[in-house]
C-alpha positions as CSV (number, residue, x, y, z in Angstrom):
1,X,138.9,120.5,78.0
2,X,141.3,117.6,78.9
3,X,141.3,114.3,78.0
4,X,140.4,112.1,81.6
5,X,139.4,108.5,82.7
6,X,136.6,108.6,85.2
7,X,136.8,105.9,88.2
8,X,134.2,104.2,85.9
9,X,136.0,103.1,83.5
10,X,134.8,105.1,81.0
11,X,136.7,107.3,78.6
12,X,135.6,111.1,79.4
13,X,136.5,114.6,79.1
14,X,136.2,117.3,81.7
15,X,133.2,120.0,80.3
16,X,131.6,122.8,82.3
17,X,128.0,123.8,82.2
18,X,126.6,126.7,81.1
19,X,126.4,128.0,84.6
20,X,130.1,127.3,84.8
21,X,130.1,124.6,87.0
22,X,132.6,121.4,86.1
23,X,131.1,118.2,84.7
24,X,132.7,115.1,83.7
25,X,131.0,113.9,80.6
26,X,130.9,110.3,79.1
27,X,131.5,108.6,75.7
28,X,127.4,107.6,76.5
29,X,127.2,111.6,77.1
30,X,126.2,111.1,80.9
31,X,126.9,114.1,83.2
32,X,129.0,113.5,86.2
33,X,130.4,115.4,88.9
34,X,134.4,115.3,89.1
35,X,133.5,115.8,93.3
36,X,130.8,112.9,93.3
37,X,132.7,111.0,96.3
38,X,133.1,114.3,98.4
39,X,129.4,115.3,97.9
40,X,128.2,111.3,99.0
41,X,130.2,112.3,102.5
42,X,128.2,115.1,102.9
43,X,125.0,113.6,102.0
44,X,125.1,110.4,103.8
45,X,126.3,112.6,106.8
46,X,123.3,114.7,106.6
47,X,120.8,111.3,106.1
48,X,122.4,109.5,109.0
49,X,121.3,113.2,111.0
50,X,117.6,112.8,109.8
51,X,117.4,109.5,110.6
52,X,119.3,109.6,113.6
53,X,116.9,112.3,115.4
54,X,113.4,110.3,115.0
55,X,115.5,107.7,117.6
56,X,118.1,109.5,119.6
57,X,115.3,111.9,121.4
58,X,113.4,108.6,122.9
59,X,115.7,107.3,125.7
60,X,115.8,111.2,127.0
61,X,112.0,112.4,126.9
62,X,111.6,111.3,130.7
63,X,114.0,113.5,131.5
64,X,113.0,116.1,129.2
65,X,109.4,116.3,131.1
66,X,111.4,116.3,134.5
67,X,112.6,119.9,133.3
68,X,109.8,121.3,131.3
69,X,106.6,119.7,133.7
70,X,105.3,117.6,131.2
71,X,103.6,114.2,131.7
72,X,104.6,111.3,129.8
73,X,102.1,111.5,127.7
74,X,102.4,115.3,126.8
75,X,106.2,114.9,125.9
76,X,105.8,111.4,123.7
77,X,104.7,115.1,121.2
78,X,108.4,115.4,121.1
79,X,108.7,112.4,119.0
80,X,105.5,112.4,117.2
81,X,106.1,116.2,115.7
82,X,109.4,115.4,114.1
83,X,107.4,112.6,112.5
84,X,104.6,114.1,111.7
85,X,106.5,116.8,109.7
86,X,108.6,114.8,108.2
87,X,105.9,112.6,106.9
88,X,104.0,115.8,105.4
89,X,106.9,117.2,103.6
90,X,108.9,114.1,102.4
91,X,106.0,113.5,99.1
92,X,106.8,117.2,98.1
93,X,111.0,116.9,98.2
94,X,110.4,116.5,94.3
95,X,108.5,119.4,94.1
96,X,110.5,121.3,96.1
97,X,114.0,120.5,95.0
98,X,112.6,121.6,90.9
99,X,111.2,124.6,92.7
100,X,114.4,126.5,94.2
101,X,117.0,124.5,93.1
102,X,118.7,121.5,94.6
103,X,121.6,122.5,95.8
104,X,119.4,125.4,97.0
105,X,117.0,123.0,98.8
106,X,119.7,120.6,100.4
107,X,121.5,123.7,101.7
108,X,118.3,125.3,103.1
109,X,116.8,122.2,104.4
110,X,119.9,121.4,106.7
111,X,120.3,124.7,107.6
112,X,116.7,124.8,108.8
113,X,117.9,121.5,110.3
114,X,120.2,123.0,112.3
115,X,118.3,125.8,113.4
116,X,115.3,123.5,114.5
117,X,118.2,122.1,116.8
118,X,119.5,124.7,118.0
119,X,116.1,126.1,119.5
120,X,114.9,122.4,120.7
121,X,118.3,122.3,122.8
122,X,117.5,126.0,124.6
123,X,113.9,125.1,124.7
124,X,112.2,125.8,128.3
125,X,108.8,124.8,127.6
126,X,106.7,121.9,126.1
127,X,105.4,124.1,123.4
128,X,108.5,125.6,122.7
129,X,110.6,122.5,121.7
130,X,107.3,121.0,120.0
131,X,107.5,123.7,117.0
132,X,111.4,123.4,116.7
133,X,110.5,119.7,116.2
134,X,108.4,120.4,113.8
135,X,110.7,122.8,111.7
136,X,113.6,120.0,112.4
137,X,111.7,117.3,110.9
138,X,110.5,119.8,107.8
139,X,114.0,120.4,107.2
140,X,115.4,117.0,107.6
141,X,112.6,115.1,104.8
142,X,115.4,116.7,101.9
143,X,118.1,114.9,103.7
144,X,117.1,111.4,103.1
145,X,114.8,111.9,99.7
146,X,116.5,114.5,97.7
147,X,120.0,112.9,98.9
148,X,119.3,109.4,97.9
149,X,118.1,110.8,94.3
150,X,121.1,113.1,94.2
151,X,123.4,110.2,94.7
152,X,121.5,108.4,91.7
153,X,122.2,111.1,89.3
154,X,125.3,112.4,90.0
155,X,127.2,108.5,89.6
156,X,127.3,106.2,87.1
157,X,125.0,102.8,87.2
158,X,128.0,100.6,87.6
159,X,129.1,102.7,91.3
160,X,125.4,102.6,91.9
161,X,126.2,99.4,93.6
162,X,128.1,100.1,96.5
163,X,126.6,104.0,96.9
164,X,123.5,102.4,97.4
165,X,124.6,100.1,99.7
166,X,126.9,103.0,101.8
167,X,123.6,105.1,101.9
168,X,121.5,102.0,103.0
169,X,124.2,101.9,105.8
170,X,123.3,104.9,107.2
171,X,119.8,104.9,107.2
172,X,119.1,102.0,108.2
173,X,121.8,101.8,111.3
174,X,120.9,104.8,112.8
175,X,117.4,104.2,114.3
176,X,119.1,101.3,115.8
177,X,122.2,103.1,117.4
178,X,120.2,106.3,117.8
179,X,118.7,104.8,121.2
180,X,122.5,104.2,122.5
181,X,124.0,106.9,121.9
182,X,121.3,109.0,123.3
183,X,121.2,107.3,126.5
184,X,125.0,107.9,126.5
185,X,124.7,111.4,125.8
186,X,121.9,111.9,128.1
187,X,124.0,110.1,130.9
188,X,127.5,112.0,130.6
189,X,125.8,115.7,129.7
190,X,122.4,116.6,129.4
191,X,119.5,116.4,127.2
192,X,120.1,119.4,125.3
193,X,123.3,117.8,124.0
194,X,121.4,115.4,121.9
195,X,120.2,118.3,119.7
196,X,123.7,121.0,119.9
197,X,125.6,117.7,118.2
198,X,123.6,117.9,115.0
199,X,125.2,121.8,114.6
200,X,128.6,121.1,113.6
201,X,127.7,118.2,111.5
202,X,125.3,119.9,109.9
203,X,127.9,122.7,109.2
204,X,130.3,119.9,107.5
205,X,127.1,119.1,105.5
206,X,126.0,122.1,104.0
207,X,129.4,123.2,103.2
208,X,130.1,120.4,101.3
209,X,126.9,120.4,99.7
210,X,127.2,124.2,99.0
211,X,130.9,124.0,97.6
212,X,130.2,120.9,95.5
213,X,127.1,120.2,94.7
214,X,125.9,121.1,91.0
215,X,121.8,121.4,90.8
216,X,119.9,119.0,88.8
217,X,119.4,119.2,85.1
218,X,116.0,117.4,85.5
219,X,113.6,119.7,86.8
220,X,110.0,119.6,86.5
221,X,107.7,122.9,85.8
222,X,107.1,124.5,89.0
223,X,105.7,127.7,87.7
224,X,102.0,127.1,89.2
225,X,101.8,125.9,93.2
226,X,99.3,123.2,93.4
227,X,97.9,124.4,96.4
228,X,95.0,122.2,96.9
229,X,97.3,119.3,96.5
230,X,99.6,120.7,99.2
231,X,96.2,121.5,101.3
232,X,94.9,117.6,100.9
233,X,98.6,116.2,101.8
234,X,99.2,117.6,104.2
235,X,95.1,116.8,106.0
236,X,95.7,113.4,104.5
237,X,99.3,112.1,106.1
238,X,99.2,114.9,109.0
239,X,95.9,112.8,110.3
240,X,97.3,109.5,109.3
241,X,100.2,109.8,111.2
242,X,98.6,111.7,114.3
243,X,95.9,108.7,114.7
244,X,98.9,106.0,114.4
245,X,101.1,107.9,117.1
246,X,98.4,108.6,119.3
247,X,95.3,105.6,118.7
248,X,96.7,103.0,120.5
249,X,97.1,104.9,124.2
250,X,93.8,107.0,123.1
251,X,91.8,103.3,122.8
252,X,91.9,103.9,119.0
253,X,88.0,104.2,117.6
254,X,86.6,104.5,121.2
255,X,88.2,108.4,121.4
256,X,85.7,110.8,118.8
257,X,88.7,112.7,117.9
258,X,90.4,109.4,116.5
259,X,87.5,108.8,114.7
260,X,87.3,112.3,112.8
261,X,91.3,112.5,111.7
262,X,90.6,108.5,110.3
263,X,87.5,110.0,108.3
264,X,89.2,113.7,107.5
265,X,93.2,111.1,106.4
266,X,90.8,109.0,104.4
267,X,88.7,111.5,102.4
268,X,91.6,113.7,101.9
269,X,94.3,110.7,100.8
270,X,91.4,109.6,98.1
271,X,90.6,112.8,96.6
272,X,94.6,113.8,96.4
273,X,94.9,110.4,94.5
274,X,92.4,111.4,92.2
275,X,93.3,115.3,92.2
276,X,97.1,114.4,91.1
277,X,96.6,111.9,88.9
278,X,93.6,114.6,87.0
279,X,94.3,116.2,83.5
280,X,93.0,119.1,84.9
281,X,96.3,119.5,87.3
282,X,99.4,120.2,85.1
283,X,101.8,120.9,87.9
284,X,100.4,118.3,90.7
285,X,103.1,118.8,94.0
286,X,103.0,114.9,94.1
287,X,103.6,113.3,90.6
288,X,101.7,110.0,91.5
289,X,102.3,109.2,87.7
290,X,105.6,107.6,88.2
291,X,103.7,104.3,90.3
292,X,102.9,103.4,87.1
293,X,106.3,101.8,87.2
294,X,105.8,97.6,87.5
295,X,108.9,97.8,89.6
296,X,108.9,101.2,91.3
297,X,105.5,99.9,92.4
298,X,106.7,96.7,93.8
299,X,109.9,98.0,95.3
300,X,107.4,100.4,97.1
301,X,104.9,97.6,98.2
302,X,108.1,96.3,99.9
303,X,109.6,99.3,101.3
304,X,106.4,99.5,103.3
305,X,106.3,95.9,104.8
306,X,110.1,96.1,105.6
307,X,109.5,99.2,107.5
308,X,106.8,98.0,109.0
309,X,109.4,94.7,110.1
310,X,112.4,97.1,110.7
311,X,110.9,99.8,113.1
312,X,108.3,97.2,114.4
313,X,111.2,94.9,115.5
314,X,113.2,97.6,116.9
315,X,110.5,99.2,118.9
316,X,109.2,95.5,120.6
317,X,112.8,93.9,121.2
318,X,113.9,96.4,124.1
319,X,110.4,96.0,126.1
320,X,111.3,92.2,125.7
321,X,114.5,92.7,126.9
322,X,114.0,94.8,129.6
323,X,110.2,93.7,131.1
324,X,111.2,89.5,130.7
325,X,114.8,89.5,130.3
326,X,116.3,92.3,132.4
327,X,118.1,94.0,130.4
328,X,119.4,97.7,131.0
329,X,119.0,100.1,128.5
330,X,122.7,100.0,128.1
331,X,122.7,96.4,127.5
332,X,119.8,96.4,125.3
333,X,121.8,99.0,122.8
334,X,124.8,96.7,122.8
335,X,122.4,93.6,122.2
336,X,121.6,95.6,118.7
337,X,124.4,96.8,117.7
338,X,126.2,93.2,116.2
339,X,122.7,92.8,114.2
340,X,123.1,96.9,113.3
341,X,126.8,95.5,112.2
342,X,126.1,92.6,110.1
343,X,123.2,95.4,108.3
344,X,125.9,97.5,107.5
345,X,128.3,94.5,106.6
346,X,125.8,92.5,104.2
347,X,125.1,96.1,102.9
348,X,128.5,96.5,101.3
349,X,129.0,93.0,100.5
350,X,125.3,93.4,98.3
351,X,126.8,97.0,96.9
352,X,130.1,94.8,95.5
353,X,127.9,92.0,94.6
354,X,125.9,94.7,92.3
355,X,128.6,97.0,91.2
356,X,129.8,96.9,87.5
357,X,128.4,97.1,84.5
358,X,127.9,93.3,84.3
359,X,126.3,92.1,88.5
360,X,127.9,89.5,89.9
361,X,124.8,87.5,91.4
362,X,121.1,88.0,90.4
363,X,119.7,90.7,92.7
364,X,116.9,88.8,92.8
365,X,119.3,85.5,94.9
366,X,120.2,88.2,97.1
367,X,116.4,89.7,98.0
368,X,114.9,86.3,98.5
369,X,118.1,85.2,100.6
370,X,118.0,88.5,103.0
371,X,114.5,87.6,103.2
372,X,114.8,83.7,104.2
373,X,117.1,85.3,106.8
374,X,114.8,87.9,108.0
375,X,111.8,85.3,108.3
376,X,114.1,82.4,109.9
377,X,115.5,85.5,112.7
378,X,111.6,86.2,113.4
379,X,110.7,83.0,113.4
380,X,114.0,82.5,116.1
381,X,112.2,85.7,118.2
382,X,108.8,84.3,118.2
383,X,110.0,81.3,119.8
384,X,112.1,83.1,122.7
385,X,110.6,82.8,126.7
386,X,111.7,84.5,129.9
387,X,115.1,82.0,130.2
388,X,116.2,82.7,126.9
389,X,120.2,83.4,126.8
390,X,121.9,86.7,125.6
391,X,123.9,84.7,123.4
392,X,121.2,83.2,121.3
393,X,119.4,86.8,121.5
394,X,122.5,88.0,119.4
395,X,122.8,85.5,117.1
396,X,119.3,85.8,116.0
397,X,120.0,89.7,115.7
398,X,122.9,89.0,113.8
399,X,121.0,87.1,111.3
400,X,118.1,89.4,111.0
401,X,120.1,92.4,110.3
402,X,122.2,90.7,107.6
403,X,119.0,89.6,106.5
404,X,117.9,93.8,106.1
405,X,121.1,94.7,104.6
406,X,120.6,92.0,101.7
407,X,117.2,93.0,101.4
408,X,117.3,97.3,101.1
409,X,120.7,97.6,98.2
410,X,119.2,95.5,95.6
411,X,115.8,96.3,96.4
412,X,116.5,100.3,95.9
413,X,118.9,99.1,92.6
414,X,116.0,97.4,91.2
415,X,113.4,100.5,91.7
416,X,116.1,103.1,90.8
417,X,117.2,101.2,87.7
418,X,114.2,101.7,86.1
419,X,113.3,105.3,86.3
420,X,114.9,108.4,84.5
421,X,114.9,112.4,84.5
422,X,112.7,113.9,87.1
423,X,110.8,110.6,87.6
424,X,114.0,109.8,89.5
425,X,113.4,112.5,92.8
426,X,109.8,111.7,92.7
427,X,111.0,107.9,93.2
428,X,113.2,108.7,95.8
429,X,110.6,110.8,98.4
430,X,107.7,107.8,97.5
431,X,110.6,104.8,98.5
432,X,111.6,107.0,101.7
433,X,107.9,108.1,102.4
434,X,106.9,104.4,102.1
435,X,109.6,103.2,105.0
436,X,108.9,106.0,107.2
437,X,104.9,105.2,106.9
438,X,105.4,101.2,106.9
439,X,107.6,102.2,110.4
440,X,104.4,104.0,111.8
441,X,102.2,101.0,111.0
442,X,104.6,98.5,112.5
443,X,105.0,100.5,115.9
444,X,101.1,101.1,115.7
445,X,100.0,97.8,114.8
446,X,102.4,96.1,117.1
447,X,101.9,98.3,120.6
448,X,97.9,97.6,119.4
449,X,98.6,93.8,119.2
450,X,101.0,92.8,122.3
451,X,97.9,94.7,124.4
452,X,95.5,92.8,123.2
453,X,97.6,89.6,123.0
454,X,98.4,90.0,126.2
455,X,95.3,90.6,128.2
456,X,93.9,86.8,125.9
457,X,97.3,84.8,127.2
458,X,96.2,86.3,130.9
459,X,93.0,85.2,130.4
460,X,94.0,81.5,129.3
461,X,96.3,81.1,132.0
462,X,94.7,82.1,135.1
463,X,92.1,79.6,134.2
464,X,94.9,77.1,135.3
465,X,95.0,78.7,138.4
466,X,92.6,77.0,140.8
467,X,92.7,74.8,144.2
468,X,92.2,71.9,142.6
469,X,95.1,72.2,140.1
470,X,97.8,69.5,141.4
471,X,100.8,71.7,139.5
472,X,99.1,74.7,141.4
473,X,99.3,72.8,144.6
474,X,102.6,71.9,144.3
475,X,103.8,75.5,142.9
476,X,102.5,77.1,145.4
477,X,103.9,74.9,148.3
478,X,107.4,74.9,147.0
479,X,107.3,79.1,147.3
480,X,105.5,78.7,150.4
481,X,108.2,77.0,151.8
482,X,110.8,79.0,150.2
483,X,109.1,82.4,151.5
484,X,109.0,80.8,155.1
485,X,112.5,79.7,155.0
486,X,113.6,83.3,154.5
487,X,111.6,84.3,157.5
488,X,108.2,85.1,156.4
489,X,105.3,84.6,158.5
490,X,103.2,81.2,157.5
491,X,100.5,83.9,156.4
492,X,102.8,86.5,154.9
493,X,104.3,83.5,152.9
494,X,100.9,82.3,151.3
495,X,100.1,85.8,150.0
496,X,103.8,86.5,148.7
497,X,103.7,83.2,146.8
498,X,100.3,84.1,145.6
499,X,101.9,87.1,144.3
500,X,104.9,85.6,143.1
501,X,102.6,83.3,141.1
502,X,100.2,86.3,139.8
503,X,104.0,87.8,138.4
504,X,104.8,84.8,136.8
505,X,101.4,84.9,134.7
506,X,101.7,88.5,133.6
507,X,105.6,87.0,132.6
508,X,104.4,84.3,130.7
509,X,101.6,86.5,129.2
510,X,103.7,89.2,128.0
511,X,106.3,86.8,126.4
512,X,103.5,85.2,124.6
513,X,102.7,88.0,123.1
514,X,105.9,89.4,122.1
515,X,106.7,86.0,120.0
516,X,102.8,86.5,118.6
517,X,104.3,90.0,117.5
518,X,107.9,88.6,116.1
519,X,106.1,85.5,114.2
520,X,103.1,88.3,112.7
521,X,106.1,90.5,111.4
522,X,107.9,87.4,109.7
523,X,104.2,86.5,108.8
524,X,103.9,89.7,106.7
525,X,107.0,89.8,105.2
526,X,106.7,86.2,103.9
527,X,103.3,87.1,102.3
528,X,104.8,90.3,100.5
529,X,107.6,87.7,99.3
530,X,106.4,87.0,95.9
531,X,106.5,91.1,95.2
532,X,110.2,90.4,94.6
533,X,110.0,88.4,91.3
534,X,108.2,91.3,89.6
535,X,111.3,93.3,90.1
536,X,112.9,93.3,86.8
537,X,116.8,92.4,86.5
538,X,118.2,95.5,84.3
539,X,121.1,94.7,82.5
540,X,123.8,97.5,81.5
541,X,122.4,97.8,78.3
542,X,118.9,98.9,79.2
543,X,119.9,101.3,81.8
544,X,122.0,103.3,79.6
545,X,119.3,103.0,76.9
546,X,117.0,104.9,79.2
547,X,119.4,107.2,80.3
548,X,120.2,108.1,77.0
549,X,116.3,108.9,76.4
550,X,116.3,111.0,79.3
551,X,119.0,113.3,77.7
């Protein structure tokens, strides 16, 4: 051993575990690892992949069912499997990670990853590139769960600041540029391409990870498989997230089978709530114990609303752009990316804000501010019409996604401060199963609503439309005219400013219904506001108090 001085601050001494592996060990007796900054590359590279693939994939799928004869409606599976596994495995990371290891896990998981992406790229068939879709998204759920808790345990509370915020960074940027850089991808090679780049990341990843990486000294008993518990997850989510993907082009309730997977998600979510949380299961695969935590609880409730704003908003803004606006794809991506920016900016300004053992500002200034912002940018949306500029589109952008970058750092300190040992995992795959969820309800909820929005403003609207209107009168002699003076036929010209007219309403009605959809997120998220004050503000003190009850 050798006397050493941690970046923390701390005075340490270099120690190796009883598996050989080096540790760096604090005066407060808190294991790190000497590589901690090498293995957060590795991990953040492999979240940013997860992430990244539920996006990238959705510029390309028409393409995609050019060259495997699918329809539009058949290939949209291409997107919901990845989901739809993910969402099934992510509770069970915990689980998992005690079970075989966590450096065993993360290693496998990419590796599965990768696989997954190879056989999606050489796919020739619908079927085919379904599965590997499904074994991609089981292998990515460790990526962003058991990473995020790894990064917890293996630095100290006073770095948790700005790791937090560089993770945040990633995840939460790359469902925005995913969309870009797979239209860019799909442009200059082929679709397959969007899958072969995961490989040689991946690789960086896992070698990292294998070379680095020491496995978890909190590990729960995994010596009995809770089957029953993996049996009603699995029925429970898997039909959850099969009737949001697929209820609102399916008519929701009016399809039977709709109707069954709400019934089947519903009984099975109930009795796994009451399974795990039985004396009777001593091993449960979900440990539903740890939402006894006020603020894990809270930071959870929040997680799920600012999902449900985050993917929500991202999924309506390009059908604004391009049906009202007229935006290409292209320039929709670049209309993202300054807000995408300003996320990842506020992000490390919040991580330096929080970083050190004494914080800087309150994290609870920081929430409610990121939230004023978020609220005042949908607020800005809900209020857009068809003339609206590009410049005041970005601006508003801008603001929302520094709004999301103050809001996710201090709002994952504030959960992760207060858990310990294994509770910490658990923690991490409930926070990340909670945004992935609240981003199924917003795109749900929100394709649901502009529908029906839509087809009231049409209604409304064409009740203007009537001979003796005088603005109908005048509208429609002034395109009359116009169509005329351009060489139409007197006849011709009537219809085509009928038309005209008739495309102006759908416009109008659409628009109307995007800024019901931008003022409902802001809506929600000002209603889930007060959840923030019940997040505790833990000082120095108390965190290393409850790490040192953990040891």
């Amino acid at each position: 051993m050798s006397n050493h001085h941690s970046s923390a601050g701390d005075k340490s001494k270099i120690s190796s575990r009883t598996d050989n592996t080096p540790v760096v060990i604090l005066d407060s007796g808190e294991e790190l690892s000497p590589f901690r900054w090498i293995i957060l590359v590795g991990l953040i590279t492999a979240a940013i992949l997860e992430v990244l693939d539920s996006t990238i994939v959705n510029v390309a799928l028409p393409q995609m069912a050019g060259n495997l004869g699918a329809t539009s409606e058949e290939i949209s599976w291409v997107a919901t499997s990845y989901i739809l596994s993910n969402v099934i495995v992510l509770p069970m990371t915990a689980w998992l990670a005690s079970h075989f290891g966590r450096k065993r896990y993360l290693v496998g998981s990419i590796m599965i990853f990768m696989i997954g992406s190879f056989f999606c790229g050489t796919s020739h068939s619908l079927n085919e590139i379904i599965f590997w879709r499904l074994v991609q998204g089981a292998g990515g759920a460790a990526l962003i769960s058991t990473a995020q808790a790894t990064l917890r345990e293996i630095f100290p509370r006073e770095q948790q600041g700005v790791v937090q915020s560089l993770y945040v960074l990633g995840v939460i940027m790359a469902p925005t540029i995913g969309p870009t850089l797979g239209g860019w991808i799909t442009d200059n090679y082929t679709w397959s391409w969007i899958f072969f780049v995961n490989i040689p990341i991946g690789i960086f990843s896992a070698t990292i990870v294998m070379t680095f990486l020491n496995d978890s000294k909190f590990r729960m008993s995994t010596q009995k498989i809770d089957w029953a518990g993996v049996a009603l997850l699995a029925a429970g989510l898997g039909s959850l997230q099969y009737v949001l993907e697929e209820g609102n082009q399916d008519y929701w309730f009016q399809d039977p089978l709709i109707v069954k997977l709400t019934i089947l998600s519903l009984i099975s979510l109930s009795v796994l709530v009451f399974w795990e949380l039985s004396k009777k299961n001593i091993h449960p695969i979900v440990n539903l114990r740890v939402m006894r935590n006020a603020d894990l609880s809270a930071a959870l409730t929040l997680f799920l609303f600012l999902g449900f704003g985050l993917y929500g908003g991202t999924f309506i803004f390009p059908l604004f752009t391009q049906n009202i606006l007229g935006f290409t794809p292209t320039e929709t991506g670049l209309a993202l990316m300054p807000g995408a920016i300003a996320t990842g900016v506020m992000a490390i300004i919040c991580g330096r804000l929080l970083n050190g053992k004494k914080e800087v500002v309150n994290p609870l200034v920081l929430i409610l501010t990121g939230m004023t912002l978020f609220i005042y940018s949908m607020w800005d949306l809900g209020h857009m019409t068809p003339q609206t500029s590009e410049r005041s589109v970005y601006l508003t952008l801008i603001l929302r996604g520094a709004g999301l970058g103050m809001l996710f750092t201090p709002i994952n300190l504030a959960a992760f401060n207060s858990l310990r040992g294994t509770e910490i995992a658990q923690g991490a795959s409930m926070l990340n199963l909670m945004r992935q969820m609240g981003g199924s309800f917003g795109i749900a909820g929100i394709s649901t609503y502009i529908t029906t929005r839509t087809a009231m403003h049409y209604s409304d609207l064409v009740t203007y439309i009537y001979p003796q209107n005088p603005a109908f009168i005048q509208r429609m002699a002034i395109l009359t005219s116009g169509l005329i003076a351009k060489g139409y036929p007197p006849n011709l010209a009537k219809i085509g400013a009928l038309q005209l007219i008739e495309n102006s309403i759908q416009a109008q009605a659409m628009t109307m219904s995007f800024n019901d959809s931008f003022l409902l997120i802001g809506l929600l998220v000002l209603c889930v506001s007060p959840l923030a004050i019940r997040l505790r503000k833990s000082t120095y003190g108390e965190a290393m108090k409850a790490r040192e009850m953990a040891h």
